[in-house]
NUMI-532747 format. One record per residue (C-alpha): residue number from 1; residue in one letter; x, y, z. Coordinates in Angstrom, 1 decimal. Example, Ala and Ser with C-alpha at 12.3 -4.5 7.8 and 13.67 -1.06 7.14 Angstrom:
2
+-----+-----+--------+--------+--------+
|   n | res |     c1 |     c2 |     c3 |
+-----+-----+--------+--------+--------+
|   1 |   a |   12.3 |   -4.5 |    7.8 |
|   2 |   s |   13.7 |   -1.1 |    7.1 |
+-----+-----+--------+--------+--------+
***
This chain:
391
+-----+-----+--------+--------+--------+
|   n | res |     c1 |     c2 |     c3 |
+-----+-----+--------+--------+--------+
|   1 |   x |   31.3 |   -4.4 |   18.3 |
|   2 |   x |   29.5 |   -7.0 |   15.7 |
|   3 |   x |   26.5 |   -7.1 |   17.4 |
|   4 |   x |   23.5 |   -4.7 |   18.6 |
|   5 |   x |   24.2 |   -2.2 |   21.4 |
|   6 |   x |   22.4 |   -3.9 |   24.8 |
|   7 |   x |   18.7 |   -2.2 |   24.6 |
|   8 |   x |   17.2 |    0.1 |   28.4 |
|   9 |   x |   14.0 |   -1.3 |   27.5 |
|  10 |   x |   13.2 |   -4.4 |   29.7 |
|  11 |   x |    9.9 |   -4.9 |   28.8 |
|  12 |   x |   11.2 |   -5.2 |   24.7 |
|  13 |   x |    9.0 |   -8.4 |   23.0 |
|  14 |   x |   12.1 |   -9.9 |   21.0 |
|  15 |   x |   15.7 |  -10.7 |   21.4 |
|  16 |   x |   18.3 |  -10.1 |   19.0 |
|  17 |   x |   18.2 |  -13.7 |   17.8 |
|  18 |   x |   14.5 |  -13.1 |   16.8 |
|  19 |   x |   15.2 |  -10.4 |   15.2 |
|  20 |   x |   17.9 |  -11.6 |   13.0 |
|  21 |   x |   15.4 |  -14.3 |   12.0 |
|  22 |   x |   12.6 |  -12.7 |   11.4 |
|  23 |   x |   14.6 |  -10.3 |    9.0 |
|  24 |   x |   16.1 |  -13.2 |    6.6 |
|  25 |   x |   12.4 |  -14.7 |    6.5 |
|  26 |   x |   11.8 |  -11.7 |    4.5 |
|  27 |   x |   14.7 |  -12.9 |    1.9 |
|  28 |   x |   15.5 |   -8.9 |    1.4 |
|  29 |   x |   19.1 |   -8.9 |    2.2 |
|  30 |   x |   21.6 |   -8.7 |   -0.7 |
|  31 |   x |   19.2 |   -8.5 |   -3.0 |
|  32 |   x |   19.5 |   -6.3 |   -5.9 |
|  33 |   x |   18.5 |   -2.5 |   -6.2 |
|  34 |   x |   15.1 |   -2.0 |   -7.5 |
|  35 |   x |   13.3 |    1.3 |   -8.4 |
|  36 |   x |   10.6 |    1.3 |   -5.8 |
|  37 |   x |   12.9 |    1.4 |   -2.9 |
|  38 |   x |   15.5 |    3.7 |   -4.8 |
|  39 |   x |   12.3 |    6.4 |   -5.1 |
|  40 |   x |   11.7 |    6.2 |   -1.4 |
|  41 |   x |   15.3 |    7.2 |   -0.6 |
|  42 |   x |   15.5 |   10.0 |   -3.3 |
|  43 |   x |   12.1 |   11.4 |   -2.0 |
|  44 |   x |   13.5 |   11.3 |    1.6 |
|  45 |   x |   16.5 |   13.0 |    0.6 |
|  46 |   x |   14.6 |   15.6 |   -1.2 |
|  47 |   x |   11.9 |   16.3 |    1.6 |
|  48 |   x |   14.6 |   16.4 |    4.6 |
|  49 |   x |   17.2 |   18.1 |    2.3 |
|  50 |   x |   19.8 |   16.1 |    3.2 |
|  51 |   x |   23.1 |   14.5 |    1.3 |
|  52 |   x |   22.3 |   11.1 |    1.9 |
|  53 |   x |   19.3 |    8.9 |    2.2 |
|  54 |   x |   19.2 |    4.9 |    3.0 |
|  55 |   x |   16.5 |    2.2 |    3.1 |
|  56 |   x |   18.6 |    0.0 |    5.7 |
|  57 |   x |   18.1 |   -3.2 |    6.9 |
|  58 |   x |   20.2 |   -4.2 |   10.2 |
|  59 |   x |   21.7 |   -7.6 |   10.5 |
|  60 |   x |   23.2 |   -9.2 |   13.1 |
|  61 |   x |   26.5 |   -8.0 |   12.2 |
|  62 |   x |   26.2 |   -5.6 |    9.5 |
|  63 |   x |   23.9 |   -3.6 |    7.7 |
|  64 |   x |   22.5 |   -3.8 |    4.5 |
|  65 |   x |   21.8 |   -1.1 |    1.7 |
|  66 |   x |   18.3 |   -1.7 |   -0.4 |
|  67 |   x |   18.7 |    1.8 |   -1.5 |
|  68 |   x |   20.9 |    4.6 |   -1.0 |
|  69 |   x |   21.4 |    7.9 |   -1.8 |
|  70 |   x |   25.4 |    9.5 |   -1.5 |
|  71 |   x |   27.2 |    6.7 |   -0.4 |
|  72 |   x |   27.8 |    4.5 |   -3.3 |
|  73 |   x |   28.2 |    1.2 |   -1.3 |
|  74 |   x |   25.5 |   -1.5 |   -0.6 |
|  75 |   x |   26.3 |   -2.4 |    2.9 |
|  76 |   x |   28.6 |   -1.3 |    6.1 |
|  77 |   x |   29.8 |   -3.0 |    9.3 |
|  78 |   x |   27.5 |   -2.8 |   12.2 |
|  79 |   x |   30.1 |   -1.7 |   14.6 |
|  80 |   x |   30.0 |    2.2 |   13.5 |
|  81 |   x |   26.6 |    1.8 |   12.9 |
|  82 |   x |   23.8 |    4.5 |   14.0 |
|  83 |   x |   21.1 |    2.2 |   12.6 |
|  84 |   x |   22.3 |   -0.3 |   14.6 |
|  85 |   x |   21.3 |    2.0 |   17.8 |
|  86 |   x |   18.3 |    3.0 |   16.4 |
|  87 |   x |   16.0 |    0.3 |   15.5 |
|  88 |   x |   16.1 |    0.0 |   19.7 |
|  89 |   x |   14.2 |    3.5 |   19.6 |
|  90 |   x |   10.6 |    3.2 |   19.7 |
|  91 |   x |    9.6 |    4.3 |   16.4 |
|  92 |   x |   12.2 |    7.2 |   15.5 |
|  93 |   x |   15.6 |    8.1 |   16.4 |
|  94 |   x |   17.3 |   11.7 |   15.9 |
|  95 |   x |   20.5 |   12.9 |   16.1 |
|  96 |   x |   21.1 |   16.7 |   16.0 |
|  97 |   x |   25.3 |   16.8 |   16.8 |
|  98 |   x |   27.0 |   13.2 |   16.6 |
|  99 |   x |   29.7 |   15.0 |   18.0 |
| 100 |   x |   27.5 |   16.0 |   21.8 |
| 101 |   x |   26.4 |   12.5 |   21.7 |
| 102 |   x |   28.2 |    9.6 |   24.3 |
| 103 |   x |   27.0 |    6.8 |   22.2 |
| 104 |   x |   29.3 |    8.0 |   19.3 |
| 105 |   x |   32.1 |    9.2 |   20.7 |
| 106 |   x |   35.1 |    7.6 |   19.0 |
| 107 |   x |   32.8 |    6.2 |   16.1 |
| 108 |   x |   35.1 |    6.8 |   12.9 |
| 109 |   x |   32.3 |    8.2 |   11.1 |
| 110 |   x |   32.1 |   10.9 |   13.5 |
| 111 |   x |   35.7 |   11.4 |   14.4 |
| 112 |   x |   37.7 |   10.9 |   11.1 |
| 113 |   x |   35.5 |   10.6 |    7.8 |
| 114 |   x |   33.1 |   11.2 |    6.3 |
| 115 |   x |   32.7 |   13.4 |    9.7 |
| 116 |   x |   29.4 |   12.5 |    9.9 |
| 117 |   x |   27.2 |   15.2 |   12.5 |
| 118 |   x |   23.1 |   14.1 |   11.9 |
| 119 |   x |   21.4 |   11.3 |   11.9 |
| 120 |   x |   17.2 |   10.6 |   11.5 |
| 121 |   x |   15.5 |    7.5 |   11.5 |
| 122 |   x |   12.0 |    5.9 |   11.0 |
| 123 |   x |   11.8 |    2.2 |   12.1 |
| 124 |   x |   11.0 |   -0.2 |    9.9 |
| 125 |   x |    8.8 |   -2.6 |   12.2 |
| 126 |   x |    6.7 |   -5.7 |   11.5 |
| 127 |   x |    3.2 |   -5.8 |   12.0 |
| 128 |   x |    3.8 |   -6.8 |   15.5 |
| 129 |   x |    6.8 |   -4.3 |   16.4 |
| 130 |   x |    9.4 |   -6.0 |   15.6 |
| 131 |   x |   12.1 |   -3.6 |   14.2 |
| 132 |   x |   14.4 |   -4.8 |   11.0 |
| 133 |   x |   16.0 |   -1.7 |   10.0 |
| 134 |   x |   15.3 |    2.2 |    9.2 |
| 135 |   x |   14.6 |    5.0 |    6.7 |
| 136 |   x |   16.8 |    7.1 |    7.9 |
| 137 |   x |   18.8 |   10.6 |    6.4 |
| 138 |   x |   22.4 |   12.1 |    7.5 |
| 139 |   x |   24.4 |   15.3 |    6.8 |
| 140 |   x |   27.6 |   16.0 |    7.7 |
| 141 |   x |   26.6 |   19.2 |    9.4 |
| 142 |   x |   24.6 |   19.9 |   12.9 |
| 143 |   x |   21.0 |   20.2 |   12.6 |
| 144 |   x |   17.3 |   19.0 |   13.1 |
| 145 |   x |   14.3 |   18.3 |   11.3 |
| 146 |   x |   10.9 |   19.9 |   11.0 |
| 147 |   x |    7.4 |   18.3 |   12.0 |
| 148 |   x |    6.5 |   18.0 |    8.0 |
| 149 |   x |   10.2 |   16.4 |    7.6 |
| 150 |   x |    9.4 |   13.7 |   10.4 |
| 151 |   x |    6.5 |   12.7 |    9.4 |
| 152 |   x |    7.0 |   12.3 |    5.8 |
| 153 |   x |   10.4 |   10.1 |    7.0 |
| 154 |   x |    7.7 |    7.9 |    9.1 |
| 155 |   x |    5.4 |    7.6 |    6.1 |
| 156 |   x |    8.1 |    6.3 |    3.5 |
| 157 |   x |    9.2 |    3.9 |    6.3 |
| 158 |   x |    5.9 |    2.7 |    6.2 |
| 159 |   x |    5.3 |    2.5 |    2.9 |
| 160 |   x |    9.1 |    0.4 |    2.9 |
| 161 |   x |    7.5 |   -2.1 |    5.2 |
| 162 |   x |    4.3 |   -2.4 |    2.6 |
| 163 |   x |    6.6 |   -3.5 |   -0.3 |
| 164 |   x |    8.7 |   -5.7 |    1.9 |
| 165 |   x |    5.2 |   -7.4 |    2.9 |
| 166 |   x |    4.2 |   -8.0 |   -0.8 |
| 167 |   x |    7.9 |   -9.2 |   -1.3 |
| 168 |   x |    7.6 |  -11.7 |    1.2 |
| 169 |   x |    4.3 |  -12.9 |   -0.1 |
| 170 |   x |    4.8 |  -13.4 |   -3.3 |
| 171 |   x |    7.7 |  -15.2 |   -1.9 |
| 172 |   x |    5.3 |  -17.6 |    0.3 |
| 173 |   x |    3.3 |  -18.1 |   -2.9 |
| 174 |   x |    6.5 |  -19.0 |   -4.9 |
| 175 |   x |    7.3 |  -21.7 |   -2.1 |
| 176 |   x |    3.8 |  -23.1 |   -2.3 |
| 177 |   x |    3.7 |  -23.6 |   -5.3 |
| 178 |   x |    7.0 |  -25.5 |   -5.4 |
| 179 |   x |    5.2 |  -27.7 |   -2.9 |
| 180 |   x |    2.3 |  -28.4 |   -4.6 |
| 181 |   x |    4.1 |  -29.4 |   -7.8 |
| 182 |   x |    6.2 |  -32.1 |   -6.0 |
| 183 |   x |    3.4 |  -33.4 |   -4.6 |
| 184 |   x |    1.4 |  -33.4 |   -7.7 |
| 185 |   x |    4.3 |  -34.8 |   -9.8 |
| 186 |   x |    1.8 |  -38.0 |  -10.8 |
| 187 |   x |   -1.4 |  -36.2 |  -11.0 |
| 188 |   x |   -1.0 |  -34.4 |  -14.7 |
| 189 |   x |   -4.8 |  -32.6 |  -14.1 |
| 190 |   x |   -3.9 |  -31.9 |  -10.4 |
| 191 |   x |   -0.7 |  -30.2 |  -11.4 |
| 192 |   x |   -2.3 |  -28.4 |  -14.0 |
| 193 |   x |   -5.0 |  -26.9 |  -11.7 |
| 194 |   x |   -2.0 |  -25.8 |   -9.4 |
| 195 |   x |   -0.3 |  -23.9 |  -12.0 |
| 196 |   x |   -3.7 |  -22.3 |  -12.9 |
| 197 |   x |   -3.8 |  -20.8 |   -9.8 |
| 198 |   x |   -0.4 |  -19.7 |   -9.2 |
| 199 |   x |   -0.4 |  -18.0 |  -12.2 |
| 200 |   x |   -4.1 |  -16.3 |  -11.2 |
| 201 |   x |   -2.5 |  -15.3 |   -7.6 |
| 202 |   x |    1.0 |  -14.1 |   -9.4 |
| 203 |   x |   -1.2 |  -12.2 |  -11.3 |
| 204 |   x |   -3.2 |  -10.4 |   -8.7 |
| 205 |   x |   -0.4 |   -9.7 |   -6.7 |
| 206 |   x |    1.2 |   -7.9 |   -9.5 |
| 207 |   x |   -1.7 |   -5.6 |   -9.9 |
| 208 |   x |   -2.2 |   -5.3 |   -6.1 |
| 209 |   x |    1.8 |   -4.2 |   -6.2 |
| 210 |   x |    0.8 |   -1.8 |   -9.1 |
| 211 |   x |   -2.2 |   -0.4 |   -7.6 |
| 212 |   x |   -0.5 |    0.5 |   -4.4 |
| 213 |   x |    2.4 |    2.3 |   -6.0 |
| 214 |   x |   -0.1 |    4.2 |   -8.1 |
| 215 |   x |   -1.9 |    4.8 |   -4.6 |
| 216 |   x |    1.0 |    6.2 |   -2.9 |
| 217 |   x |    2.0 |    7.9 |   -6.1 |
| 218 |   x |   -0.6 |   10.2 |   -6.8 |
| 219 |   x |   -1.7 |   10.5 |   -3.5 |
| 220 |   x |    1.6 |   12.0 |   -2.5 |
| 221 |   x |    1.2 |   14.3 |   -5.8 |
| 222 |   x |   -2.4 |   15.7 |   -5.0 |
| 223 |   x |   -2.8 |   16.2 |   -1.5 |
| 224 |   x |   -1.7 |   19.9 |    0.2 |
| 225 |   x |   -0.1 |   18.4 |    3.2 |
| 226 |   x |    1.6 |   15.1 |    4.8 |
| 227 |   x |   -1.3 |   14.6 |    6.7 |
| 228 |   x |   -3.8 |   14.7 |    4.4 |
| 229 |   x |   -1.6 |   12.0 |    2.3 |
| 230 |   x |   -1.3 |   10.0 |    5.0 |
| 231 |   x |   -5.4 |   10.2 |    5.5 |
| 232 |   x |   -5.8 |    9.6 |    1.9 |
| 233 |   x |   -3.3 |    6.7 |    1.4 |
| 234 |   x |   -4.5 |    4.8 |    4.6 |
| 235 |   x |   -8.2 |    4.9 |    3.3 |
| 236 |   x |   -7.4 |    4.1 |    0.3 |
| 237 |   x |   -5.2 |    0.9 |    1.1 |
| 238 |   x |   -7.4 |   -0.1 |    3.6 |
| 239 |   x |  -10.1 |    0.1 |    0.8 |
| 240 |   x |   -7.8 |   -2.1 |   -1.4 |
| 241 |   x |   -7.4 |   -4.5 |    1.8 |
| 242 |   x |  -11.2 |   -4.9 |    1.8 |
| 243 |   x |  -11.6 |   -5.7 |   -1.9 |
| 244 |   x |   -8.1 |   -8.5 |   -1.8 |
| 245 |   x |  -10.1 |  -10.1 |    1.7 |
| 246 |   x |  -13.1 |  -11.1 |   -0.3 |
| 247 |   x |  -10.9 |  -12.3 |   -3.1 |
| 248 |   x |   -8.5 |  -14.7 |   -1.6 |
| 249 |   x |  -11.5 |  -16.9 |   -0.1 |
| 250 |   x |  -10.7 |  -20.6 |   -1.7 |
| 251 |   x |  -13.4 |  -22.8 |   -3.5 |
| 252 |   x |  -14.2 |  -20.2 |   -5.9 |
| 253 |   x |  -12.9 |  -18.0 |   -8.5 |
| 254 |   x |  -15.7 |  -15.1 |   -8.7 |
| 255 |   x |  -17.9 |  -13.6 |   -6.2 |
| 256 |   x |  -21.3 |  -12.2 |   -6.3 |
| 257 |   x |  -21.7 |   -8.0 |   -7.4 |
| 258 |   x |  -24.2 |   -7.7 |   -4.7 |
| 259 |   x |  -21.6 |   -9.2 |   -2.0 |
| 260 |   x |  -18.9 |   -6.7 |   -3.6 |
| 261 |   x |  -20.9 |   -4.0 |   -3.0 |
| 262 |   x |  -22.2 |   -4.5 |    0.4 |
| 263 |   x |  -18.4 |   -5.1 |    1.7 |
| 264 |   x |  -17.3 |   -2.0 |   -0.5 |
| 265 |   x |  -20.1 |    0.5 |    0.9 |
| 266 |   x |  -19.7 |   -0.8 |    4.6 |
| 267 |   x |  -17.7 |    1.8 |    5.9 |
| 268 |   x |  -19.5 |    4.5 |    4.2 |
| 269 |   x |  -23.1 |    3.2 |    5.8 |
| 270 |   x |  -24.4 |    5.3 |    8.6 |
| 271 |   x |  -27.7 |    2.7 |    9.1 |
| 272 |   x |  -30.2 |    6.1 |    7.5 |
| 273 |   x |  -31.3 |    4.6 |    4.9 |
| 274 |   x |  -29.2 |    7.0 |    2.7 |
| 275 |   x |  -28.5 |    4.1 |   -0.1 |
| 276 |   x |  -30.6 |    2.3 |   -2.3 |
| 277 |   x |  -29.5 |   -0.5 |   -4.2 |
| 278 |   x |  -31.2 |   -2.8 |   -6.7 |
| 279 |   x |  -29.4 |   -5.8 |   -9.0 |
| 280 |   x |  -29.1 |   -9.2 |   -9.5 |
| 281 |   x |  -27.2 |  -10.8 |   -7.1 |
| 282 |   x |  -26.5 |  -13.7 |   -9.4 |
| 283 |   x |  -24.4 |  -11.5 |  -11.6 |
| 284 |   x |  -20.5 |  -12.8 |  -10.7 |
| 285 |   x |  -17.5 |  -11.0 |  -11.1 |
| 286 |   x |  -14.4 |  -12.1 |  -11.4 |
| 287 |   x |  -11.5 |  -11.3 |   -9.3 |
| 288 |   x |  -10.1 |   -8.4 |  -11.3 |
| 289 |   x |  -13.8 |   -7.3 |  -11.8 |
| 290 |   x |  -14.8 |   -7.4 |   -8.2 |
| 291 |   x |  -11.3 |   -5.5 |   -7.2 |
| 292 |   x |  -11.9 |   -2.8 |   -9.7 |
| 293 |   x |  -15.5 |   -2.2 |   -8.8 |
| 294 |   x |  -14.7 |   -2.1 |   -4.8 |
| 295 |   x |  -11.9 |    0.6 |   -5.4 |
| 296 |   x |  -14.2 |    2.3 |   -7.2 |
| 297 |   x |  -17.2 |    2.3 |   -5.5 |
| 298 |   x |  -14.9 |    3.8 |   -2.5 |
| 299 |   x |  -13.8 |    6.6 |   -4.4 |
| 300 |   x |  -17.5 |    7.2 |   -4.9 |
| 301 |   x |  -18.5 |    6.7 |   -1.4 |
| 302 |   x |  -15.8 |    9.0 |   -0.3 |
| 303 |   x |  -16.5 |   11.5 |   -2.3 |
| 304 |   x |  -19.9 |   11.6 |   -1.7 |
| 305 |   x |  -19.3 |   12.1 |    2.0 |
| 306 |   x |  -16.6 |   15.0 |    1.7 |
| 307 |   x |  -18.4 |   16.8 |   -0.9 |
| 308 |   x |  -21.4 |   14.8 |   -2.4 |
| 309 |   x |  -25.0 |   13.6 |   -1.7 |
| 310 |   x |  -24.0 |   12.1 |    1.5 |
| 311 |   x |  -22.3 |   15.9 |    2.9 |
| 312 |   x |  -26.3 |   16.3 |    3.4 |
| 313 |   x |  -28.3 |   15.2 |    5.7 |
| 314 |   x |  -31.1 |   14.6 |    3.2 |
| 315 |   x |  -28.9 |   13.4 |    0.4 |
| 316 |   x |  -28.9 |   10.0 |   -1.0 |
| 317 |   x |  -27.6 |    7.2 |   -3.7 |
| 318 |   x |  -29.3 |    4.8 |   -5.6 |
| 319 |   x |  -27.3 |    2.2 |   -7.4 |
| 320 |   x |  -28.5 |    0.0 |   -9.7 |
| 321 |   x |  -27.3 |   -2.6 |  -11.8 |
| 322 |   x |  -28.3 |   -5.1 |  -14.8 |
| 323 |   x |  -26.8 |   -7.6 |  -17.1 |
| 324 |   x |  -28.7 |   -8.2 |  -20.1 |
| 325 |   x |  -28.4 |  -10.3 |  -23.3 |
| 326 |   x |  -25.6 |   -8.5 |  -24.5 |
| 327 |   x |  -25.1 |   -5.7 |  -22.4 |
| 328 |   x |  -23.4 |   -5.0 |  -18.6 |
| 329 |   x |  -25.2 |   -1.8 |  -16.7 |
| 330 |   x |  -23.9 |   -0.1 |  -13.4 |
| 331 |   x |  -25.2 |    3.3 |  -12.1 |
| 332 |   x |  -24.1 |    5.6 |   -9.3 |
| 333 |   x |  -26.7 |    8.5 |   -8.8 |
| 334 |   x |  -26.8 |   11.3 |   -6.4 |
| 335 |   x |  -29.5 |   13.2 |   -5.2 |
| 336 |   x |  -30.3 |   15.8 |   -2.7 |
| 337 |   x |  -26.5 |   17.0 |   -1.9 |
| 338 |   x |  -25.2 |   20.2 |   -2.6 |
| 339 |   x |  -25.2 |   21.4 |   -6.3 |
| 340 |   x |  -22.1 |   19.8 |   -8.3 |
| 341 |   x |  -19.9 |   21.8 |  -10.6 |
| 342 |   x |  -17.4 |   20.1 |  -12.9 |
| 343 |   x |  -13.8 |   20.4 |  -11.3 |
| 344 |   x |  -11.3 |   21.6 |  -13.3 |
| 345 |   x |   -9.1 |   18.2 |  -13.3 |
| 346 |   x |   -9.9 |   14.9 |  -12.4 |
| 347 |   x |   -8.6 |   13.7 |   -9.7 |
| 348 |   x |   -7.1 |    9.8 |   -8.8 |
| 349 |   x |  -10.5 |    8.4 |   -8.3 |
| 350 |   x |  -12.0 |    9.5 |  -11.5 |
| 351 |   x |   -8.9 |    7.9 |  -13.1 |
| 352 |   x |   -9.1 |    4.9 |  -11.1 |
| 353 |   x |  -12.1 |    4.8 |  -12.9 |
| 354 |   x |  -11.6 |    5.6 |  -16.5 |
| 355 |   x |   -8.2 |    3.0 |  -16.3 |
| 356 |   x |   -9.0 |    0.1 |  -13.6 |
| 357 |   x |  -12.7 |   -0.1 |  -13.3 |
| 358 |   x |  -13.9 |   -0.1 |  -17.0 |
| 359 |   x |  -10.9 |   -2.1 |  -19.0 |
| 360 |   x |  -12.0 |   -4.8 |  -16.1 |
| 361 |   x |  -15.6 |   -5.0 |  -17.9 |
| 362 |   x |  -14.1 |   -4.6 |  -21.5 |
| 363 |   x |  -16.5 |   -1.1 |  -21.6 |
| 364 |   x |  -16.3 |    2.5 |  -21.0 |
| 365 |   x |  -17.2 |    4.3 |  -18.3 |
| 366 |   x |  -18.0 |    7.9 |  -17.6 |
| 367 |   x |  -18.7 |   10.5 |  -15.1 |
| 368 |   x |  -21.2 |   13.3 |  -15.3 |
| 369 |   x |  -21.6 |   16.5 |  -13.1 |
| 370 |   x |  -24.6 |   17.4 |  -13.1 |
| 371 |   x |  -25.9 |   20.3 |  -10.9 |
| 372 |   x |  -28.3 |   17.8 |   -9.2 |
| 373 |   x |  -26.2 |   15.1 |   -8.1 |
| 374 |   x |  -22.7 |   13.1 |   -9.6 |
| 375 |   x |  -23.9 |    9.9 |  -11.7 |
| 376 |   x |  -21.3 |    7.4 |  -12.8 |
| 377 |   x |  -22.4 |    5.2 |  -15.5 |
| 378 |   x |  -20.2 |    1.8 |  -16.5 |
| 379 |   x |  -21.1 |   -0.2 |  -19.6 |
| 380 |   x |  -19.2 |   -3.5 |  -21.1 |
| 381 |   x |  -20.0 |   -6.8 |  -22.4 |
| 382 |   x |  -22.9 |   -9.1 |  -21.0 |
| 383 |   x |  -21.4 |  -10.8 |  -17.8 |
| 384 |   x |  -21.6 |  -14.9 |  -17.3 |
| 385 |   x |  -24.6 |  -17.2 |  -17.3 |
| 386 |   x |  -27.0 |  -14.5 |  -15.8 |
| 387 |   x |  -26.7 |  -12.6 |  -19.3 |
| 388 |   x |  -28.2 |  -15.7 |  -21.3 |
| 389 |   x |  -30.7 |  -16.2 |  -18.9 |
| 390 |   x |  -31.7 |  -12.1 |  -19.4 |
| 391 |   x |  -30.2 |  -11.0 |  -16.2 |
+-----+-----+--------+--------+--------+
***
């Protein structure tokens, strides 16, 4: 058997072929280990309590290892493969007792060694459902999994999918780029300009990479339960999503604050009136500037809903920026909310913006709780033209 099991599903989108295609567009098979797949396996191992873990992507005749934990190879035939009858599931495939199972009877795994008895796996799908592999545990003794162990699986297979997406587009960039140089052998200022770019977008992507492992990271560290990590990590990617849409746009390299903030604050706007926001919207930001700001001004906007100004129904913000001769001002007051007491540690979004936001302005930020409402203050060097012309 070298190929996938037939599927019950008639009304499935894809067909093997498609599948197998769509997988090596993603240039992830036999590449080498890295650590950010190895720490999903070990944290699905841990959580499920199980001897081995695997972030496995199923070819058309094999499949293929990105990280593993307790097997010590990198890739297996496809004919005693459970994966291989998984990724037909719909989004999660369990087996309690390999052994009680018709699918795997006579499977060497099961019958001879390792003696393999369960088997759990999260599909790894594309944005439109197409599955390319699992995050998936095993034992080699009969059992099940809990609710918190299922979901945490799905999660990390999620979060798989996320850095196989920035994979492949860094990939596309890498590819553009290597078409835009050949066409711009001749053109010494044209060329130049591309490799401006390239390296701007290389290095955006790198720091989007970064920020969403530090997302995940301490998301997964400071939340009480899988669900509110998975609450907290979707907003907070989704807030990240916001801030790379607005910066992506071609024909310019900066954007306007007031635009940043507008797009930033969206989701948090209930049409009461409850902000009020005053600045020159001919200040521009750059890219890293405008990124940092939005991620921050979510973690503001969030917090103010859960537990700030905007928790009450006649709290309110005002925000208010400047950029003078030498100086760069933002402000983040609230007012009329519940009294604030100083926690007793700081969570991510205070430093998201102690580490990201400030360094971006070359200043120093801080946060104050005060009984009558949280103010953040940022401060950094004058910003552009609009500092010569007084702001």
């Amino acid at each position: 058997m070298n190929h996938l099991p037939p599927s019950s599903d008639p009304a499935r989108s894809w067909t093997e072929s498609e599948r197998s295609a769509r997988l090596v567009e993603y240039g992830i098979l036999d590449t080498p280990r890295e650590s950010d797949f190895d720490d999903l396996a070990e944290i699905a191992a841990e959580v499920c309590d199980t001897p081995i873990a695997v972030v496995n992507f199923v070819d058309s005749a094999r499949q293929f290892f990105k990280a593993e934990v307790g097997l010590g190879v990198r890739e297996t035939p496809l004919a005693t493969s459970f994966c291989g009858h998984a990724i037909l599931a719909d989004d999660m495939m369990i087996v309690p007792d390999a052994t009680k199972d018709k699918r795997f009877e006579g499977n060497p795994l099961v019958a001879e060694g390792p003696k393999l008895r369960f088997y759990a796996g999260a599909i790894l799908k594309t944005r439109d459902g197409v599955p390319l592999g699992t995050m998936c545990v095993l034992d080699y003794r009969p059992r099940t999994l809990s609710e918190h162990q299922i979901r945490t699986l799905k999660l990390l297979a999620r979060e798989a999918m996320t850095q196989l997406e920035l994979r492949r587009t860094l990939a596309e960039k890498d590819r553009a780029l290597a078409q835009a140089q050949a066409l711009a052998a001749d053109l010494h200022e044209t060329q130049q300009r591309q490799l401006d770019i390239t390296h701007e977008l290389s290095h955006r992507m790198k720091n989007s990479l970064a920020m969403v492992q530090a997302i995940v990271s301490q998301s997964l560290r400071r939340v009480t339960s899988i669900g509110d990590a998975r609450r907290t990590i979707s907003e907070r990617l989704a807030a990240l999503g916001r801030a790379q849409d607005i910066l992506v746009r071609p024909g310019s390299s900066t954007i306007g604050i007031g635009e940043v903030v507008e797009i930033a604050l969206g989701p948090h706007r209930s049409g009461e009136g409850r902000f009020r926001i005053e600045g020159d919207d001919r200040i521009e930001l750059t890219a890293q500037q405008a990124l940092g700001l939005s991620l921050g001004l979510h973690e503001l906007a969030t917090n103010a809903m859960k537990y700030g100004a905007l928790s009450s129904e006649c709290g309110r913000v005002d925000i208010h920026w400047s950029n003078g001769k030498d100086q760069f001002r933002f402000e983040w007051a609230e007012s009329g909310g519940p009294p604030v007491t100083q926690p007793p540690q700081l969570g991510f979004g205070s430093q998201l913006m102690e580490r990201i936001v400030a360094p971006y302005f070359d200043g120093v930020s801080q946060l104050s709780f005060d009984p009558a409402g949280l103010r953040f203050t940022l401060e950094g060097g004058a910003i552009g033209e609009a500092s010569v012309e007084g702001g």
